[in-house]
KEKE-3310 file (N, C-alpha, C; in steps of 0.2 Angstrom, whole numbers, plus 5000, padded with zeros to 4 digits):
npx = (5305:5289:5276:5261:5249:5240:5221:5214:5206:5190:5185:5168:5160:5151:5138:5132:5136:5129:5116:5118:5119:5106:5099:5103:5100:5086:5082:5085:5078:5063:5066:5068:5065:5063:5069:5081:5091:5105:5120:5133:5126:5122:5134:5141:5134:5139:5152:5162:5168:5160:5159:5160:5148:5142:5148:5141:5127:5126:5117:5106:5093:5091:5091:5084:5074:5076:5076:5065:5056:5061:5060:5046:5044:5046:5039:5027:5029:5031:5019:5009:5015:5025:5023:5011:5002:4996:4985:4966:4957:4951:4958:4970:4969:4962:4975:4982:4975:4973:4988:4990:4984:4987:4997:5011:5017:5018:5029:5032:5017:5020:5032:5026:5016:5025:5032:5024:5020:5031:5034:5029:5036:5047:5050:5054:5054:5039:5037:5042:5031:5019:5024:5024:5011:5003:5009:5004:4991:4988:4992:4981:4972:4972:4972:4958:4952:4954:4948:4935:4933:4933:4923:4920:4921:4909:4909:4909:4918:4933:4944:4938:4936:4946:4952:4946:4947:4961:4960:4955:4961:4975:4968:4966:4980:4984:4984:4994:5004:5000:5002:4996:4985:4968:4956:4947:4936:4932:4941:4950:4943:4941:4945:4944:4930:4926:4931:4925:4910:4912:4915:4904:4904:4902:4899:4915:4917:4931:4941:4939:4943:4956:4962:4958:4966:4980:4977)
npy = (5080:5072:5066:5070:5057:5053:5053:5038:5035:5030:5022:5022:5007:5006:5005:5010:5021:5028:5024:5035:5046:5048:5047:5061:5068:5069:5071:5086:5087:5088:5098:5110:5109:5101:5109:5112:5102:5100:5095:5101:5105:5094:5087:5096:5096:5082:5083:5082:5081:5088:5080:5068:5063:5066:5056:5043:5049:5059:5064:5075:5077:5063:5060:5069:5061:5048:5053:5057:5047:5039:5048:5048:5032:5029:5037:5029:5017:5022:5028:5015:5005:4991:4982:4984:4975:4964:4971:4976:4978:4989:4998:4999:5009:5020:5023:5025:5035:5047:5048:5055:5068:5073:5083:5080:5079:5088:5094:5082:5083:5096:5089:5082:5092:5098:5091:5083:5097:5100:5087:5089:5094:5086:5070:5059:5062:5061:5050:5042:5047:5044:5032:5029:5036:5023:5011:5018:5018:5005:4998:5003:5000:4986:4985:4989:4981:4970:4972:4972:4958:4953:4958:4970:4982:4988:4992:4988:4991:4992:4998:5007:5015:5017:5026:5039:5039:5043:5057:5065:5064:5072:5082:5090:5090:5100:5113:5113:5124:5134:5146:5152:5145:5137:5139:5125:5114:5104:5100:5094:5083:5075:5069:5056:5056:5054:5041:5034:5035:5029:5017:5012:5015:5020:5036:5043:5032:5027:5035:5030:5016:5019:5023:5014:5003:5008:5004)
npz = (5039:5040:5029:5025:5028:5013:5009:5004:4992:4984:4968:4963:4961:4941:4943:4955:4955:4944:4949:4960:4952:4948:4960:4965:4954:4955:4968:4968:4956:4963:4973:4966:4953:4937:4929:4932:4932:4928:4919:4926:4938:4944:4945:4954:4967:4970:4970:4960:4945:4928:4918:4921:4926:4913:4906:4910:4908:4892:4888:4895:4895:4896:4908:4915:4914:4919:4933:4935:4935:4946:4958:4955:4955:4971:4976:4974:4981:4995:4996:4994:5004:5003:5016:5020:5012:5020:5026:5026:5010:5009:5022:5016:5003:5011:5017:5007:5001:5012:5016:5004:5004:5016:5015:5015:5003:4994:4986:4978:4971:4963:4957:4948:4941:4936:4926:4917:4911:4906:4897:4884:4877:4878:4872:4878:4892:4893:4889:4901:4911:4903:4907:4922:4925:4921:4928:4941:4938:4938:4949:4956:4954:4953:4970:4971:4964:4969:4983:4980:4974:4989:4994:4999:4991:4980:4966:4950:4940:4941:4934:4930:4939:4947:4937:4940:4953:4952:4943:4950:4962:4955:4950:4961:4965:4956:4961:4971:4969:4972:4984:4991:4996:4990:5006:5011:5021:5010:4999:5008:5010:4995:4985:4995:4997:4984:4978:4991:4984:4973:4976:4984:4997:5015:5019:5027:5031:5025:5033:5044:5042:5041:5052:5061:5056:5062:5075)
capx = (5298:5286:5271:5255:5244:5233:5215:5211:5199:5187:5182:5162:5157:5147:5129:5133:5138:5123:5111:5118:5116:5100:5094:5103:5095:5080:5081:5085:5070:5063:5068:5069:5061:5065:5073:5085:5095:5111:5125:5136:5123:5123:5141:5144:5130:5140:5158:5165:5168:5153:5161:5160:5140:5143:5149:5135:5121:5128:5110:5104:5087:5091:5096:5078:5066:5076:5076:5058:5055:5066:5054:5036:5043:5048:5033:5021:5032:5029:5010:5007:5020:5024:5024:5004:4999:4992:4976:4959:4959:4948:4961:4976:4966:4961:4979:4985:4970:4974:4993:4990:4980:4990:5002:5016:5018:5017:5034:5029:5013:5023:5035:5022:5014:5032:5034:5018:5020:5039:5033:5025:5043:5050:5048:5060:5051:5034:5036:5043:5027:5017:5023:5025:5004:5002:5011:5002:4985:4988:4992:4976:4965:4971:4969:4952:4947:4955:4945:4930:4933:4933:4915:4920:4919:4903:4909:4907:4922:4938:4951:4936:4935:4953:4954:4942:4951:4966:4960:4952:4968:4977:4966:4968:4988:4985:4984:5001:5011:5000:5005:4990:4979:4962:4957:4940:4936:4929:4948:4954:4941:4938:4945:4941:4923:4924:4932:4917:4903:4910:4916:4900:4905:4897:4903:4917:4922:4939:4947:4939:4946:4964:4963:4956:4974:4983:4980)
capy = (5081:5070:5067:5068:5051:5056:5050:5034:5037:5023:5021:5017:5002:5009:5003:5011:5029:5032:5027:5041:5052:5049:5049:5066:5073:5067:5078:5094:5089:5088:5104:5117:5107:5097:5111:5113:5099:5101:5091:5104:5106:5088:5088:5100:5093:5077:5084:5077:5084:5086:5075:5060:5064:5064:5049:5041:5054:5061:5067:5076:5073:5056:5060:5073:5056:5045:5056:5059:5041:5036:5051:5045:5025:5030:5041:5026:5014:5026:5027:5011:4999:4983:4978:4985:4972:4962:4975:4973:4982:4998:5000:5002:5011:5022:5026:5029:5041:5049:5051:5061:5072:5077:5089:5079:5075:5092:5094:5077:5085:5099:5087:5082:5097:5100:5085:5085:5102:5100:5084:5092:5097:5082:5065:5055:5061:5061:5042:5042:5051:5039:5023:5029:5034:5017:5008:5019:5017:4998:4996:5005:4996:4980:4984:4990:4972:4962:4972:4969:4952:4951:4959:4977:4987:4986:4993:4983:4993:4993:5003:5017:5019:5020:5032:5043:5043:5047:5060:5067:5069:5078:5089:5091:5093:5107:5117:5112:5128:5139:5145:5154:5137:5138:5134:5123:5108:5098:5101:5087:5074:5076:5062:5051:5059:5051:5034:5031:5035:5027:5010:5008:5015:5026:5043:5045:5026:5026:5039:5028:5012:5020:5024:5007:4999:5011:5001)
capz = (5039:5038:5024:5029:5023:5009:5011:4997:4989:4982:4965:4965:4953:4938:4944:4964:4954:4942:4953:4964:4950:4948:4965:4966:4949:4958:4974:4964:4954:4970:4977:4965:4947:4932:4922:4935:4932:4923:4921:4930:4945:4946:4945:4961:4971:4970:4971:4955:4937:4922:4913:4923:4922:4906:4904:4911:4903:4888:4883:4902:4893:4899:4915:4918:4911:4925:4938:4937:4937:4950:4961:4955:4960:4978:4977:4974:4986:4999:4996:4994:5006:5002:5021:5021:5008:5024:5028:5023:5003:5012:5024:5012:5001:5015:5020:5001:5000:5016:5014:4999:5006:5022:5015:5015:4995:4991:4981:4972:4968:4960:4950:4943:4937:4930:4923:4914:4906:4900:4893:4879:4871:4878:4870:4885:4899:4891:4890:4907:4912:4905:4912:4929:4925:4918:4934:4948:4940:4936:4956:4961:4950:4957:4976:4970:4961:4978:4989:4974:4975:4995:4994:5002:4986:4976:4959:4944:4935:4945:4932:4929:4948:4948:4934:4944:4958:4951:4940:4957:4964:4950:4951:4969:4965:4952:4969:4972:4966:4976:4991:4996:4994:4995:5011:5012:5020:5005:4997:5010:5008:4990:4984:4998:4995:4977:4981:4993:4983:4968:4976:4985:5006:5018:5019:5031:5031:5025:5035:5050:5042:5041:5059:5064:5053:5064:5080)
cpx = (5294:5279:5266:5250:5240:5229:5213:5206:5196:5183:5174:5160:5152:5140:5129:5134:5133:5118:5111:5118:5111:5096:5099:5100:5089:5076:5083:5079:5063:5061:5066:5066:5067:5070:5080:5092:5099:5116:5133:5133:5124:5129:5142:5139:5135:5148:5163:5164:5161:5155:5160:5152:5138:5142:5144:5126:5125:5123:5106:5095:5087:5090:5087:5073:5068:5075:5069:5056:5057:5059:5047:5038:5044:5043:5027:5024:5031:5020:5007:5012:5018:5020:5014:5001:4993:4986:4975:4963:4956:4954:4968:4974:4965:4969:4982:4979:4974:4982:4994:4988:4982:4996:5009:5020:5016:5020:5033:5022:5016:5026:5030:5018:5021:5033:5031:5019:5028:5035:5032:5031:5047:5049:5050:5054:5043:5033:5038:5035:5022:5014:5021:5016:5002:5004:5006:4993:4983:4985:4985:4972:4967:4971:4960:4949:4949:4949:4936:4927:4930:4927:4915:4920:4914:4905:4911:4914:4929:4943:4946:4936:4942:4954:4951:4945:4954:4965:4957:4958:4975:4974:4965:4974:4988:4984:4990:5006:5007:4998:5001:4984:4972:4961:4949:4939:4937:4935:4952:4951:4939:4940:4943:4934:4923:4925:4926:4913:4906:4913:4908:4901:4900:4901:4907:4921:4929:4942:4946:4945:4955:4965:4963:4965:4978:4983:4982)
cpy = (5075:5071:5066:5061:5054:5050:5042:5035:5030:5022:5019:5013:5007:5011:5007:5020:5031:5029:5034:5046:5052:5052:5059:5070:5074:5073:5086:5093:5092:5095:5110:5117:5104:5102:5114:5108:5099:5096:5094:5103:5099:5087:5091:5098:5087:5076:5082:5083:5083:5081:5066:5060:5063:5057:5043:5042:5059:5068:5068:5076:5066:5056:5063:5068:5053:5047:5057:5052:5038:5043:5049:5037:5027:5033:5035:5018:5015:5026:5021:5003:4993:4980:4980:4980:4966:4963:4974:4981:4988:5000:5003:5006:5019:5028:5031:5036:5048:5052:5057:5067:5077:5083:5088:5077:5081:5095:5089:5078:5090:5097:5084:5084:5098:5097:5085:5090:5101:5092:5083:5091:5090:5073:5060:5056:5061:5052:5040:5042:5044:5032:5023:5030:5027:5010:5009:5017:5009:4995:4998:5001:4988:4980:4985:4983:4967:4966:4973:4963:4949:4952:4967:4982:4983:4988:4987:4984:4996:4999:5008:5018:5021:5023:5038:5046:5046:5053:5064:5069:5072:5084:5092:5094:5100:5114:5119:5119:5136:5142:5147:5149:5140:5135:5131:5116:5101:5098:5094:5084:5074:5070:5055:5052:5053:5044:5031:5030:5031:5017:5006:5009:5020:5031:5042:5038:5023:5029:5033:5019:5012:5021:5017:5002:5001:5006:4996)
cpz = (5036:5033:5027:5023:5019:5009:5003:4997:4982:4976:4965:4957:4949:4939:4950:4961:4950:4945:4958:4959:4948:4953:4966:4962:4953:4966:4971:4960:4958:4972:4972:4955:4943:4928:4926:4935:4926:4927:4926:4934:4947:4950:4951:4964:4974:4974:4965:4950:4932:4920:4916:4925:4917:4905:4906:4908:4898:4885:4893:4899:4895:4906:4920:4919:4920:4930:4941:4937:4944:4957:4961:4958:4966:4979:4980:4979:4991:5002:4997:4996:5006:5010:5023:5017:5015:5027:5022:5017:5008:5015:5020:5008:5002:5017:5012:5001:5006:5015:5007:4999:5012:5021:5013:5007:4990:4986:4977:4970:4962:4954:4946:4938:4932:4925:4916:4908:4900:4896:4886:4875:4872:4879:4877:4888:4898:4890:4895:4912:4910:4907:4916:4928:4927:4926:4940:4948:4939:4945:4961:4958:4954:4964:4975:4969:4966:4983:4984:4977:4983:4996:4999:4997:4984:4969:4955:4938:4939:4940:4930:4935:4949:4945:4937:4948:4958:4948:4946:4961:4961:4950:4955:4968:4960:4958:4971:4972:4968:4982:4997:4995:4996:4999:5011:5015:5015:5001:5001:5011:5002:4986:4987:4997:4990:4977:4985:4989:4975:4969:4982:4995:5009:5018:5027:5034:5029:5028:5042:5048:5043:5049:5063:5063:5056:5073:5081)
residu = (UNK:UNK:UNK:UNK:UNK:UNK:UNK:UNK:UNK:UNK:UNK:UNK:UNK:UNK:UNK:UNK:UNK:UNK:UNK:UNK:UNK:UNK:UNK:UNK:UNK:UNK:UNK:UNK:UNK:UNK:UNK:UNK:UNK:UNK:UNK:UNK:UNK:UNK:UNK:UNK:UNK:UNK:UNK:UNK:UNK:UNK:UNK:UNK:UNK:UNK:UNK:UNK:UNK:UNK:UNK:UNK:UNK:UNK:UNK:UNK:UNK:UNK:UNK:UNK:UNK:UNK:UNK:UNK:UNK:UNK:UNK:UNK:UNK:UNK:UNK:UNK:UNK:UNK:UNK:UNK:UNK:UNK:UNK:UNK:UNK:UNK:UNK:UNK:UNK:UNK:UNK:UNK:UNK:UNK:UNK:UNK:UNK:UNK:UNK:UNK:UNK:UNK:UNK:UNK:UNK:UNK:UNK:UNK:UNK:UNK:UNK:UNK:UNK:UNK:UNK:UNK:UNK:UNK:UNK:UNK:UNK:UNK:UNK:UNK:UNK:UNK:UNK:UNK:UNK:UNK:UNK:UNK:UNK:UNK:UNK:UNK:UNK:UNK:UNK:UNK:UNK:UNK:UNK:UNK:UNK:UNK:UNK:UNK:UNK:UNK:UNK:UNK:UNK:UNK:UNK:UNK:UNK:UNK:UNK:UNK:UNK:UNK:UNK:UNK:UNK:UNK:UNK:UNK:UNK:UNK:UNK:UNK:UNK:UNK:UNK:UNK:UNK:UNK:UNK:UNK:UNK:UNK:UNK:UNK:UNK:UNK:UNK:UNK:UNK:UNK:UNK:UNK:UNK:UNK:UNK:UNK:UNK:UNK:UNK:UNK:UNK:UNK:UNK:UNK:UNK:UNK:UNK:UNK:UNK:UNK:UNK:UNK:UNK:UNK:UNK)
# end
């Protein structure tokens, strides 16, 4: 009788194995929330024992900051792509507003509502919370002072108009978790609303310029 070949199987180097445990906590965050991640559920997501989780996150408080990290960068990657740095400030501007607004960032609105609340009890992800702020409103504030700069915005005060904005669409995402939404126009241009009037545009110019970067 013959053996059958068993399959080798391939060590992955350290660095190649907890990024996959992040990006998996990451999509359970994702999908079902932060308090869902355990170092079992990880575990069986993966195929692998808790333990070699463990060994990597000892403290899954460790495991929920990165995870929620590693979703807000790819969030704001996604928003705001590198390979668009070539359009006029309005137009990238235009499309981040826009993309937020279409429905599709509606589970990353959510972790953020999660994020947020659990942060209260949890030091880790409370300072996760507010780099990844610190990051996205860093990067609005400087598209805002280039297209400043360029002579397409008018405001005088680039990181209060990007706190604005952003505080304008949080408050948009606190929606996020209910399923019978209000429904109202001014709900999907309400930030591009604010954005306008407080960088100086016509009403109704940004979404044209996002259309315009589309051809």
């Amino acid at each position: 009788m013959t053996s059958r070949a068993q399959p080798i199987r391939t060590r992955k180097l350290p660095g190649e194995r907890r990024a996959e445990i992040v990006r998996t906590a990451a999509h359970i965050a994702l999908e079902e929330g932060l308090e869902r991640i355990t170092l079992r559920r990880v575990a069986d997501e993966l195929g692998v024992r808790p333990g070699l989780i463990g060994h990597y996150f000892p403290a899954v408080e460790n495991l929920v900051s990165e995870a929620f990290s590693h979703a807000a960068t790819e969030e704001r990657a996604s928003l705001m792509p590198c390979e668009e740095r070539g359009l006029p400030a309005d137009a990238r501007l235009a499309r981040f507003l826009v993309r937020l607004t279409d429905g599709e960032y509606r589970d990353l609105s959510r972790l953020w509502l999660n994020a947020r609340h659990l942060s209260r009890f949890k030091p880790g992800l409370r300072s996760a919370v507010r780099a990844q702020e610190s990051e996205t409103r860093t990067a609005l504030t400087d598209l805002i002072e280039e297209g400043r700069l360029a002579g397409v915005f008018t405001t005088g005060d680039a990181p209060g108009a990007a706190l604005h904005i952003l505080v304008t669409v949080d408050g948009l995402g606190a929606y996020a978790n209910d399923d019978a939404q209000v429904e109202h126009p001014a709900l999907d241009d309400m930030a591009i609303a604010t954005a306008e009037r407080l960088l100086g545009l016509a009403g109704g110019s940004l979404r044209r310029a996002s259309s315009c970067a589309d051809r």
